[in-house]
ZANU-639383 format. One record per residue: chain; x, y, z of N, C-alpha, C in turn; residue number from 1. Coordinates in steps of 0.2 Angstrom, whole numbers, plus 5000, padded with zeros to 4 digits. Layout:
<recs>
 mol n_xx n_yy n_zz ca_xx ca_yy ca_zz c_xx c_yy c_zz seq
   A    X    Y    Z     X     Y     Z    X    Y    Z NUM
...
</recs>
This chain:
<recs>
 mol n_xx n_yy n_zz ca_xx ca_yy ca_zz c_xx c_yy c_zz seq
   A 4998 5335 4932  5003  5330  4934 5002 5327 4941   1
   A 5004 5320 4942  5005  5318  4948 5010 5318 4952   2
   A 5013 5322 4957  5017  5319  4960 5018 5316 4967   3
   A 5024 5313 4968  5024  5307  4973 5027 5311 4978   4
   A 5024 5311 4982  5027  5318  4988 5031 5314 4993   5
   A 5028 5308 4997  5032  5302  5001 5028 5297 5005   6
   A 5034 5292 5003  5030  5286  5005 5036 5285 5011   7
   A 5032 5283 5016  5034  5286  5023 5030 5280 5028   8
   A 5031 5274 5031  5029  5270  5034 5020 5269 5032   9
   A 5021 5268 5025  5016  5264  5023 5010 5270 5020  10
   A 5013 5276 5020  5008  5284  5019 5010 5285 5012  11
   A 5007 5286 5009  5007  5291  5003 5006 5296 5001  12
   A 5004 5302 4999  5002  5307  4996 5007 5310 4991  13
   A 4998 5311 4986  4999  5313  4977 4996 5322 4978  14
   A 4999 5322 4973  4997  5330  4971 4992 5331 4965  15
   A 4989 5334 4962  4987  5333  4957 4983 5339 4955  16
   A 4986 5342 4949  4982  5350  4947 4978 5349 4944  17
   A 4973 5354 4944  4966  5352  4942 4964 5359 4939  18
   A 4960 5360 4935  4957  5365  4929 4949 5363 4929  19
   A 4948 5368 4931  4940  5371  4931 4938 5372 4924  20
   A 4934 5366 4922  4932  5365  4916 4924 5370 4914  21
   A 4919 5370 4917  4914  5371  4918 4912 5376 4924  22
   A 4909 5381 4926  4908  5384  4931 4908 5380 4939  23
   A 4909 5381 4943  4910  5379  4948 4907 5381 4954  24
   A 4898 5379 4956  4895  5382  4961 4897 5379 4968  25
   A 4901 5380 4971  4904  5376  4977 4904 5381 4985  26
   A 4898 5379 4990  4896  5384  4995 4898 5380 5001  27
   A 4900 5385 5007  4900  5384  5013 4895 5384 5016  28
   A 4894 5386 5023  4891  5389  5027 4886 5393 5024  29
   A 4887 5398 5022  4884  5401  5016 4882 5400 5009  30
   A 4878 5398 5007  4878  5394  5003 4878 5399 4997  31
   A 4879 5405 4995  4879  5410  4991 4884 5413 4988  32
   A 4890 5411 4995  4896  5412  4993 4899 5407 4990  33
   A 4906 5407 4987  4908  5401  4984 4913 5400 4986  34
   A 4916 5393 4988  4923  5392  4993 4924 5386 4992  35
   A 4929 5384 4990  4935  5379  4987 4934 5374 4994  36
   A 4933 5369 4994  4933  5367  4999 4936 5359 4998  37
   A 4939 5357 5003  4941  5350  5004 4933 5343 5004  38
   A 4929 5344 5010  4926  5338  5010 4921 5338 5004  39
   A 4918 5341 4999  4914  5339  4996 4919 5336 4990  40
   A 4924 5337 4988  4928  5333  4986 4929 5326 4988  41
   A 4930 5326 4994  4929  5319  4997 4925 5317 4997  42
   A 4918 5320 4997  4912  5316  4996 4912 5313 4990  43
   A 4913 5317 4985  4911  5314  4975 4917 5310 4975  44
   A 4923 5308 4978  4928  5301  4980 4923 5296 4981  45
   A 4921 5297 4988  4918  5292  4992 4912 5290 4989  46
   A 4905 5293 4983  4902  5291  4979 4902 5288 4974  47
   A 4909 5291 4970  4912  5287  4964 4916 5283 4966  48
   A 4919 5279 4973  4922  5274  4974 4914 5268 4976  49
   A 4908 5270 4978  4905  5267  4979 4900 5263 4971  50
   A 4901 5269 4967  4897  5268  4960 4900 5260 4958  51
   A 4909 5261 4957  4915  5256  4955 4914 5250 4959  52
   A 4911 5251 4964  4911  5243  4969 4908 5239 4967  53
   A 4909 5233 4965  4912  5226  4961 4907 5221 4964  54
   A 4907 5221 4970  4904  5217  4975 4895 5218 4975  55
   A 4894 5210 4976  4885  5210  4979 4883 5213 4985  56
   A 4889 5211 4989  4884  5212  4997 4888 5218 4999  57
   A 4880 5221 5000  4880  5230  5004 4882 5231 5010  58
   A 4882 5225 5016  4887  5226  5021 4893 5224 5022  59
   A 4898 5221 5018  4902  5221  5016 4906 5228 5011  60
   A 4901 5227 5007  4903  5237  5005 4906 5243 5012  61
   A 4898 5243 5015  4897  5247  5018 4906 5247 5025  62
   A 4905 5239 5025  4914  5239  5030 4918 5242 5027  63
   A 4920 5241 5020  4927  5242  5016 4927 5250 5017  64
   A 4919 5254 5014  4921  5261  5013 4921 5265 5021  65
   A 4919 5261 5023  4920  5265  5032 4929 5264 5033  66
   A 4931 5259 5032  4938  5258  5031 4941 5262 5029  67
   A 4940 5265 5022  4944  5267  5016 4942 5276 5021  68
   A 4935 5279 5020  4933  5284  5020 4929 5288 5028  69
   A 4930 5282 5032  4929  5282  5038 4923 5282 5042  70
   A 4920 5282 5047  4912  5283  5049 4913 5286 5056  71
   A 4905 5285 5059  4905  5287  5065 4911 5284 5071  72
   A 4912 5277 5068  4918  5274  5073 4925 5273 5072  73
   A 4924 5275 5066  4931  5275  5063 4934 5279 5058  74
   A 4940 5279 5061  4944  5287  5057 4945 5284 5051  75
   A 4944 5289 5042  4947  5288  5038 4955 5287 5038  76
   A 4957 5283 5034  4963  5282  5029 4966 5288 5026  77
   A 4960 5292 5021  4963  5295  5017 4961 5303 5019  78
   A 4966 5308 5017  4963  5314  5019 4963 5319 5012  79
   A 4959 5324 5012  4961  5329  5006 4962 5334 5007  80
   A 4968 5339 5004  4968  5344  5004 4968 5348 4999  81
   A 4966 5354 4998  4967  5360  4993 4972 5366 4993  82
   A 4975 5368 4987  4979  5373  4987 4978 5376 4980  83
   A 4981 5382 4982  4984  5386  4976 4978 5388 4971  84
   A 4972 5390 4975  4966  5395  4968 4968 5399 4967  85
   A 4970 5398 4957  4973  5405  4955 4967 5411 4953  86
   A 4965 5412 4956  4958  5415  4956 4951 5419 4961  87
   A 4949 5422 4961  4943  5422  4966 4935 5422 4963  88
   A 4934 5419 4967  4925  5417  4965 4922 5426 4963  89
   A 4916 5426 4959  4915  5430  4954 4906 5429 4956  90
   A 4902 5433 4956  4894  5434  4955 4894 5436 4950  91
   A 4894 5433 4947  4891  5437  4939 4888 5431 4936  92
   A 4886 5434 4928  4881  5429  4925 4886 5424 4920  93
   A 4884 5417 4918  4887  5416  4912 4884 5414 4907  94
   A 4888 5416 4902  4886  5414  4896 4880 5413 4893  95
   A 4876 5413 4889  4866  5409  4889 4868 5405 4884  96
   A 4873 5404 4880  4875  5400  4875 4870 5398 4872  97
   A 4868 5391 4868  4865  5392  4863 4856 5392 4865  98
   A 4852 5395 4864  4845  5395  4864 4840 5392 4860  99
   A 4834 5389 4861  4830  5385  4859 4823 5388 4860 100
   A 4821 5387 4853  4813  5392  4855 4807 5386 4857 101
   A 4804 5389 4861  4799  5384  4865 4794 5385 4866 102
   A 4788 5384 4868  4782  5388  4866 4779 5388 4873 103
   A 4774 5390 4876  4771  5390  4880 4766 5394 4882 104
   A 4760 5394 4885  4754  5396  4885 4755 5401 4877 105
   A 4753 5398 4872  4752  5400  4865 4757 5406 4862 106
   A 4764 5407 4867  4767  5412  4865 4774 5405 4862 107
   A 4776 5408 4859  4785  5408  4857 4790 5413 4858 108
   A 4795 5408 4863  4802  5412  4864 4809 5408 4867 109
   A 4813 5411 4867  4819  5409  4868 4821 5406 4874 110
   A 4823 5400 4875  4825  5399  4882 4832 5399 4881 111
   A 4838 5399 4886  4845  5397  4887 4847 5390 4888 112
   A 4851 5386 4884  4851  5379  4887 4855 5379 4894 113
   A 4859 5385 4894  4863  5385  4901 4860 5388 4907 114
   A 4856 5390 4904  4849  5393  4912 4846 5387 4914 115
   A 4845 5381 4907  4840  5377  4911 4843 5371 4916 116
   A 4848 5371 4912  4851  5367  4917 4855 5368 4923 117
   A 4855 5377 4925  4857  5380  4931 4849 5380 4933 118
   A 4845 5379 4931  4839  5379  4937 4838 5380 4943 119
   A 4837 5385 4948  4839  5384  4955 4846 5388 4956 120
   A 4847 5391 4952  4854  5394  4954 4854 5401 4952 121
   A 4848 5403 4947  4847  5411  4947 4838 5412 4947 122
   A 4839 5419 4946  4831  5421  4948 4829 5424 4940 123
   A 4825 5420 4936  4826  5423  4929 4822 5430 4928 124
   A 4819 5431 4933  4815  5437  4933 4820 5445 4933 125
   A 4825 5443 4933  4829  5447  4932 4834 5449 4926 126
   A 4833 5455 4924  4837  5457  4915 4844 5454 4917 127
   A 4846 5457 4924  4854  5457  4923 4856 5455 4929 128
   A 4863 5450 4929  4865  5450  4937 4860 5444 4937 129
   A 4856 5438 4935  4853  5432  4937 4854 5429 4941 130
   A 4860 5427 4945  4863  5423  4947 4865 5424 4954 131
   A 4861 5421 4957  4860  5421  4964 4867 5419 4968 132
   A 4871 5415 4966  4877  5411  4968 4883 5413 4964 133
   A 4887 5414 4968  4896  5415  4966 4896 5409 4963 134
   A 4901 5407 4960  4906  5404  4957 4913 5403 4955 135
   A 4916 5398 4955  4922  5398  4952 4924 5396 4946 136
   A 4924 5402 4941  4926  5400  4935 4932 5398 4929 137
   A 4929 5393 4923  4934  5392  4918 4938 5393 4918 138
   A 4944 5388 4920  4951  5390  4921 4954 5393 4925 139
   A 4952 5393 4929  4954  5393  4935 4957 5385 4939 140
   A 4964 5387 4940  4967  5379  4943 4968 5380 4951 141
   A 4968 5374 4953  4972  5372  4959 4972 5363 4961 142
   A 4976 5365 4965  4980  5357  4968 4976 5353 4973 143
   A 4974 5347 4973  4972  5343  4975 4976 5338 4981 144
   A 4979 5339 4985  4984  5334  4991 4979 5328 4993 145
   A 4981 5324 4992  4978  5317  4994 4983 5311 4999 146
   A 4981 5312 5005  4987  5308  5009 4981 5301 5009 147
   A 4985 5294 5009  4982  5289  5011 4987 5284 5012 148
   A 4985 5278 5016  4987  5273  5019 4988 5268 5012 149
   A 4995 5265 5010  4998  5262  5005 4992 5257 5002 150
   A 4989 5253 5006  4984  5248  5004 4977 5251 5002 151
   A 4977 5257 5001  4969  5259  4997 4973 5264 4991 152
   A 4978 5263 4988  4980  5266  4983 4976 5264 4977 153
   A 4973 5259 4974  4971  5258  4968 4963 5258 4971 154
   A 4959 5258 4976  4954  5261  4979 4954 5269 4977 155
   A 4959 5273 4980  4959  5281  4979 4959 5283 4972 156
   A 4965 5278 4968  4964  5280  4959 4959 5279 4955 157
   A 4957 5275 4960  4951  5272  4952 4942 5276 4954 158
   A 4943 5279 4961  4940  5284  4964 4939 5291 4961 159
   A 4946 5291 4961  4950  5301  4959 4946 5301 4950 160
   A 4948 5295 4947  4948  5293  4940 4940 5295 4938 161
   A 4937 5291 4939  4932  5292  4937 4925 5296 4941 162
   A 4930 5302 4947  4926  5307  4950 4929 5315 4944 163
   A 4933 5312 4940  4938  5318  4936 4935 5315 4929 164
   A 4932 5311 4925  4932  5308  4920 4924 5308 4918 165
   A 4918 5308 4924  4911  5306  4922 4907 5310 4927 166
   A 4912 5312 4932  4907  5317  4937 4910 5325 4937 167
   A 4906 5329 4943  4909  5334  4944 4907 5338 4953 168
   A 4909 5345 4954  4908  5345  4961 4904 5352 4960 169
   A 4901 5350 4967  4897  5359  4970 4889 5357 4967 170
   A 4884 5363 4964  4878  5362  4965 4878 5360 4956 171
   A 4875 5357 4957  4871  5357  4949 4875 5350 4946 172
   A 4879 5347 4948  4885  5344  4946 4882 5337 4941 173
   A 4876 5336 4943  4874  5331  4936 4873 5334 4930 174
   A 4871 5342 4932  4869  5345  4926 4874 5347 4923 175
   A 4881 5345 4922  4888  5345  4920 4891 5353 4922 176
   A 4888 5356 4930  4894  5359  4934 4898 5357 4934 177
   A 4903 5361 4939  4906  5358  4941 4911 5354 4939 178
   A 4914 5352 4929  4916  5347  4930 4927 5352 4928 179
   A 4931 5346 4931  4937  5347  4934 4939 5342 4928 180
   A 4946 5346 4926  4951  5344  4920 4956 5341 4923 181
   A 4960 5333 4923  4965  5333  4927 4969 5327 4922 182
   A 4975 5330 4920  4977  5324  4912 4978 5319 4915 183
   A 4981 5319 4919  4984  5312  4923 4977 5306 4925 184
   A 4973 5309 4926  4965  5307  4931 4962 5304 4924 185
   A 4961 5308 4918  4955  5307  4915 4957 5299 4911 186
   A 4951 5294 4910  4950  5287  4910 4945 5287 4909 187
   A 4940 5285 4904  4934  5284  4901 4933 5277 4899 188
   A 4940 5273 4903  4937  5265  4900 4933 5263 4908 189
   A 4929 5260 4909  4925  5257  4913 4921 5250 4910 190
   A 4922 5246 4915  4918  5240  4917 4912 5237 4918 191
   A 4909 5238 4913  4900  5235  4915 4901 5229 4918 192
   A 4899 5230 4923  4897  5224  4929 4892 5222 4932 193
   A 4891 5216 4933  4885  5214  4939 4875 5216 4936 194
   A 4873 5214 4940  4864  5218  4938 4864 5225 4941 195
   A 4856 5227 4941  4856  5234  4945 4858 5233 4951 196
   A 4859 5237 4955  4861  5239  4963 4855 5243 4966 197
   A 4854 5242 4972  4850  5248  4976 4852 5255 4975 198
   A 4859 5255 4974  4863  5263  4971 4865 5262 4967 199
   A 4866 5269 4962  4871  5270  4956 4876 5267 4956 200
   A 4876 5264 4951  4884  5259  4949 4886 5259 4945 201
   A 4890 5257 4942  4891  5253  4933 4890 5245 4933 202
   A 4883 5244 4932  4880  5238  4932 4882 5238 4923 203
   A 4879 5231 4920  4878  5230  4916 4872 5236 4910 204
   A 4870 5237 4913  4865  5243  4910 4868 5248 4911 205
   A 4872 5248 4911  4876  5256  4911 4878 5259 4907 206
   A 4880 5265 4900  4880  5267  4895 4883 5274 4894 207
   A 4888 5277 4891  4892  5280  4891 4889 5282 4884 208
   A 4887 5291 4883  4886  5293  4878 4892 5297 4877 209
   A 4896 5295 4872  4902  5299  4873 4904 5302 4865 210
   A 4900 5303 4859  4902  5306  4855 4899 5311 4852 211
   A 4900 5316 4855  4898  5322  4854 4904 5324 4852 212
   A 4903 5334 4849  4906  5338  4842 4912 5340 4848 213
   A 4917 5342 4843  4921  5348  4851 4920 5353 4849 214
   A 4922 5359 4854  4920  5365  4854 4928 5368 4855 215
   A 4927 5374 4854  4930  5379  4857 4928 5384 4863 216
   A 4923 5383 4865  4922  5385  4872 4917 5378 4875 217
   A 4919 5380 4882  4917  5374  4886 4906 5375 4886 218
   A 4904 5382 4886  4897  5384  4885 4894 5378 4878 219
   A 4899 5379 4875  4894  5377  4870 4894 5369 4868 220
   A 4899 5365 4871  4899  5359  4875 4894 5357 4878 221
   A 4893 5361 4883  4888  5358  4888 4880 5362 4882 222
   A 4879 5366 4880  4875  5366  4878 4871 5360 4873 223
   A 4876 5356 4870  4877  5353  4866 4871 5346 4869 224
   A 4875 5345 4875  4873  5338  4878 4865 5341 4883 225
   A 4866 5348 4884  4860  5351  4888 4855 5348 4884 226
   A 4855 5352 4877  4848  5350  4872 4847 5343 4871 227
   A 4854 5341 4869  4850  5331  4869 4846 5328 4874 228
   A 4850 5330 4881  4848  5326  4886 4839 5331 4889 229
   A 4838 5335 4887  4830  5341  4886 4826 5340 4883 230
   A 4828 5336 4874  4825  5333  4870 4822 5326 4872 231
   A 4827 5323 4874  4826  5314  4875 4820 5316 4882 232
   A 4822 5316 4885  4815  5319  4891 4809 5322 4888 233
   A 4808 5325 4885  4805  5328  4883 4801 5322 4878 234
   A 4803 5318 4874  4801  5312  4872 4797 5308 4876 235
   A 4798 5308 4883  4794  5300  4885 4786 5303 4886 236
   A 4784 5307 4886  4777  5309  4886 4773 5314 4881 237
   A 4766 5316 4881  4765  5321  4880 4766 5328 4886 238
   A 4767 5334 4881  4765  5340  4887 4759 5339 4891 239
   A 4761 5343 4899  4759  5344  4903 4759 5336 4909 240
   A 4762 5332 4905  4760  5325  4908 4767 5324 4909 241
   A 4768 5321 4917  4774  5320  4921 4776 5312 4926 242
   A 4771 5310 4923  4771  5302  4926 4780 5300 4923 243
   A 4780 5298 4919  4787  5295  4917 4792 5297 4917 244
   A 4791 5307 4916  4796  5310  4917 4799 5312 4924 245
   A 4794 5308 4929  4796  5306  4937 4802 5301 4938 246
   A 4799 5296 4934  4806  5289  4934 4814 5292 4933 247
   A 4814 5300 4929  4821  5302  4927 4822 5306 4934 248
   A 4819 5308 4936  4819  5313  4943 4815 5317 4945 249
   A 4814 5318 4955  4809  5320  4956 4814 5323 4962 250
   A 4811 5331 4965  4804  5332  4963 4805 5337 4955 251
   A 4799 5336 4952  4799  5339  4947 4793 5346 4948 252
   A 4796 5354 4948  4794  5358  4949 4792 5364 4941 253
   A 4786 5366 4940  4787  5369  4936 4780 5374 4934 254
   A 4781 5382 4934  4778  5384  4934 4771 5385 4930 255
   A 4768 5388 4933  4758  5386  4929 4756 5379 4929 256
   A 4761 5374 4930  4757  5369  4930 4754 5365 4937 257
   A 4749 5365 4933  4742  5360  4937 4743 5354 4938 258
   A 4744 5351 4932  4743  5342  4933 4750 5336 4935 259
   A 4756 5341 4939  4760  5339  4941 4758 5335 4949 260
   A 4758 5328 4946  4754  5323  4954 4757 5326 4960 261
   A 4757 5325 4966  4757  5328  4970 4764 5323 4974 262
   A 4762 5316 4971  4770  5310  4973 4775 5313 4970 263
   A 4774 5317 4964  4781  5318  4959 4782 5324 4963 264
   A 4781 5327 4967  4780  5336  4968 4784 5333 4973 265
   A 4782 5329 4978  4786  5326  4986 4790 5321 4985 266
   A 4789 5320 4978  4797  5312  4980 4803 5315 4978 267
   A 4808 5313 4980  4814  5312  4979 4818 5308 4976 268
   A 4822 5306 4969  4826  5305  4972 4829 5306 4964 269
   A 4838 5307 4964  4843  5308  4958 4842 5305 4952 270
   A 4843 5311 4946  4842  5305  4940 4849 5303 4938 271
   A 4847 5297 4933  4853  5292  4933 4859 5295 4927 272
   A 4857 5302 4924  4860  5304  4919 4864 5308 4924 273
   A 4871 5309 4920  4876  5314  4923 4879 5314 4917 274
   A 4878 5322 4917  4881  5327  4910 4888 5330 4911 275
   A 4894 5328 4907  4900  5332  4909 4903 5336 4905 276
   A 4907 5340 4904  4912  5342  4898 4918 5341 4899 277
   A 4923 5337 4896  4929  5336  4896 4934 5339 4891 278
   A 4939 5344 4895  4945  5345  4890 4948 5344 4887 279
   A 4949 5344 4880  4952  5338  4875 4960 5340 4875 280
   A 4964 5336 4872  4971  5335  4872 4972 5341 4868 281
   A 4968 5343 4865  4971  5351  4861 4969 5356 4861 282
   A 4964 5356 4869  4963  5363  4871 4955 5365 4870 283
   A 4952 5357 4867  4945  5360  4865 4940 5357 4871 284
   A 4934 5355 4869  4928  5352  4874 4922 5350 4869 285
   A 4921 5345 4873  4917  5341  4873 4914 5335 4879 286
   A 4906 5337 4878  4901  5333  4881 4902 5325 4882 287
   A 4898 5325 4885  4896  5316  4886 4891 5316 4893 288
   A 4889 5309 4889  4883  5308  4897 4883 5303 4898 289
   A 4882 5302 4904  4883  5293  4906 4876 5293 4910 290
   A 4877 5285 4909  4869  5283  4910 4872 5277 4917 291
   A 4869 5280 4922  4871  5274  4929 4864 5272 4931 292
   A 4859 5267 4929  4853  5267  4932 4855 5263 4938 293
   A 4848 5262 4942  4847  5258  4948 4843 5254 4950 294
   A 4841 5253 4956  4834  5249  4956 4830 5254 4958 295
   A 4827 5256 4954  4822  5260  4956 4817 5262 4963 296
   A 4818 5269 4967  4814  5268  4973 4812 5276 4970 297
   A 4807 5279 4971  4805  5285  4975 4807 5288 4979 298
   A 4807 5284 4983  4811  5287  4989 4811 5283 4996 299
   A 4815 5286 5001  4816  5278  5007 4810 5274 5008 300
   A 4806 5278 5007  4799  5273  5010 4795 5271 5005 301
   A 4798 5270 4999  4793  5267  4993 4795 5260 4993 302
   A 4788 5256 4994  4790  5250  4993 4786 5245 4986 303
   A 4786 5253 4982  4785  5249  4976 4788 5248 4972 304
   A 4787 5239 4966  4791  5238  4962 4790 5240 4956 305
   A 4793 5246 4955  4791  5249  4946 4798 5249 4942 306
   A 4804 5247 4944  4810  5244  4941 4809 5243 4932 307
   A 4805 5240 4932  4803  5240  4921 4798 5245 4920 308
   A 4796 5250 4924  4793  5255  4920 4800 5260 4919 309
   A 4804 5261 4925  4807  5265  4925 4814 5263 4921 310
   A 4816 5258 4919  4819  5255  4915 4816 5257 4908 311
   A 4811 5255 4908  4807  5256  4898 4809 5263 4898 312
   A 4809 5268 4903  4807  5275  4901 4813 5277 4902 313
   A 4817 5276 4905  4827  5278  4905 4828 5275 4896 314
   A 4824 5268 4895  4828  5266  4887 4826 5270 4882 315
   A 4820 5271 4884  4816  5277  4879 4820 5285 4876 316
   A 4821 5285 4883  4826  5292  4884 4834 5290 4881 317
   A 4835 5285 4881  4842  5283  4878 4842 5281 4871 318
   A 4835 5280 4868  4837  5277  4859 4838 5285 4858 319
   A 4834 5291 4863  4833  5297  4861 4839 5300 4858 320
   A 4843 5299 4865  4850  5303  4865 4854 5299 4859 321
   A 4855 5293 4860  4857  5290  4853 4858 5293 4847 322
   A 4852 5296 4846  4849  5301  4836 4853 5305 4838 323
   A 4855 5310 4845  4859  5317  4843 4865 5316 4843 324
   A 4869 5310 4843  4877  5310  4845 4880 5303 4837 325
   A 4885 5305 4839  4889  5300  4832 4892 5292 4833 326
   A 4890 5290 4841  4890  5285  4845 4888 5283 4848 327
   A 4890 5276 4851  4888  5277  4860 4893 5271 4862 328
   A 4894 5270 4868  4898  5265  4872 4895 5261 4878 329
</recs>
């Protein structure tokens, strides 16, 4: 629930309890411990207020959110606080949920769809104990304190809304870490707007895959949308071939292999797909994926126009996802 703590010379601050849907790699200083932290929350604010901006011109953006969320010269508006983990972070492994047999150098065996999308987060070389990073996990709650200035109130909500509804926090959070249950927050109508952007947005190409099965654990959820969105990848080329599988994200690393270009090994940048799980009104879960494309760069200093390759092969990988689910939006 929300509540209205006080409106006090133009101040407000909400409360808002939050449930740990999905495991939750969230580090400090240490990046192996796990610790509930306030600014990285205000970071996934201050990105999903920026996805939602309406407007053409970027220096004009760039004033409002310096406004809203502050800069080098200017103090934010809005503050965040945390309270009340009913819980303490855990090293241990989770779940391997469903598995998929995959072949490689001429053998067959079992992969974890939850391993592949933790990628980077354990050492698979190991029988037990793989998992290099604490966590906070499933179900685990606590409160969210949000103080702002009365005039960026439907800025703040429509921020919170859909940083609670489409995204999630800490390491892995496109691969549907991270993501946070919050009844009052969750909103899944959104506004296809405008052409692509230099950034993530909800342009007109924007697409919401949202009818996946429910589950009765959140593992097998996320598995659910793991294999679709591994599958659909896995469509735009043949093996061992990486050129288009770069357009979804770079760098792309992967062991034994040779003929991964050396651009895809060094470029950088996010792919446009974010995996979450949502918990249902009756306790169960289910996946979705939303598709935020952009104007395609490699990276800062690419000044190449590849915007319709990397477009055909995002569509390619969307008729994909399409065949596994019973909609789309």
């Amino acid at each position: 629930m929300t509540f209205y703590i006080t409106r006090f010379k133009g101040i407000e601050q909400l409360e808002h309890n939050c449930e740990v849907v999905t495991p939750l790699f969230l580090g400090g200083a240490n990046s192996k411990v796990a610790e509930l932290r306030a600014p990285p929350i205000k970071a996934a604010m201050r990105f999903w207020w920026r996805a939602l901006y309406e407007g053409e011109n970027v220096g004009q953006m760039a004033k409002r959110e310096a406004e809203i969320f502050g800069s080098k010269e200017k103090k934010a508006v809005v503050t965040v606080k945390l309270d009340h983990l009913n819980g303490q972070p855990v090293l241990e492994d989770l779940p391997s949920g469903k598995r998929i047999m995959v072949t490689s150098k001429g053998k067959t065996f079992p992969i974890s769809i939850v391993e592949y999308l933790a990628y980077g987060l354990f050492d698979p070389k190991q029988k037990t104990s793989k998992y290099l990073k604490e966590h906070i996990e499933p179900k685990n709650c606590f409160k969210v304190i949000v103080t702002f200035t009365k005039n960026v109130e439907t800025d703040i909500t429509k921020a919170m809304k859909a940083m609670i509804t489409f995204g999630g926090i800490g390491s892995r959070s496109r691969n549907g870490f991270g993501s946070l249950h919050c009844s009052d927050l969750f909103d899944q109508t959104f506004k296809k707007q405008g052409d692509l952007k230099s950034f993530t947005s909800f342009s007109n190409e924007a697409i919401l895959f949202g009818e996946f099965n429910t589950y009765v654990s959140w593992e097998d959820a996320l598995c659910e949308i793991g294999t679709a969105y591994r599958a659909a990848r896995l469509t735009l080329e043949e093996r061992h071939k990486f050129d288009k599988r770069g357009f979804i994200a770079m760098p792309i690393e992967a062991k034994f292999e040779k003929n991964i270009p050396q651009s895809i090994k060094d470029g950088r940048h996010a792919k446009p797909y974010f995996l979450h799980v949502n918990k249902t009104p009756d306790g169960k879960y289910r996946g979705q994926i939303l598709f935020l494309p952009y104007l395609y760069k490699a990276g800062p200093n690419d000044t190449t126009n590849r915007v319709k390759e990397y477009m055909d092969a995002c569509g390619k990988m969307n008729r994909a996802i399409t065949k596994t689910m019973r909609g789309v939006k």
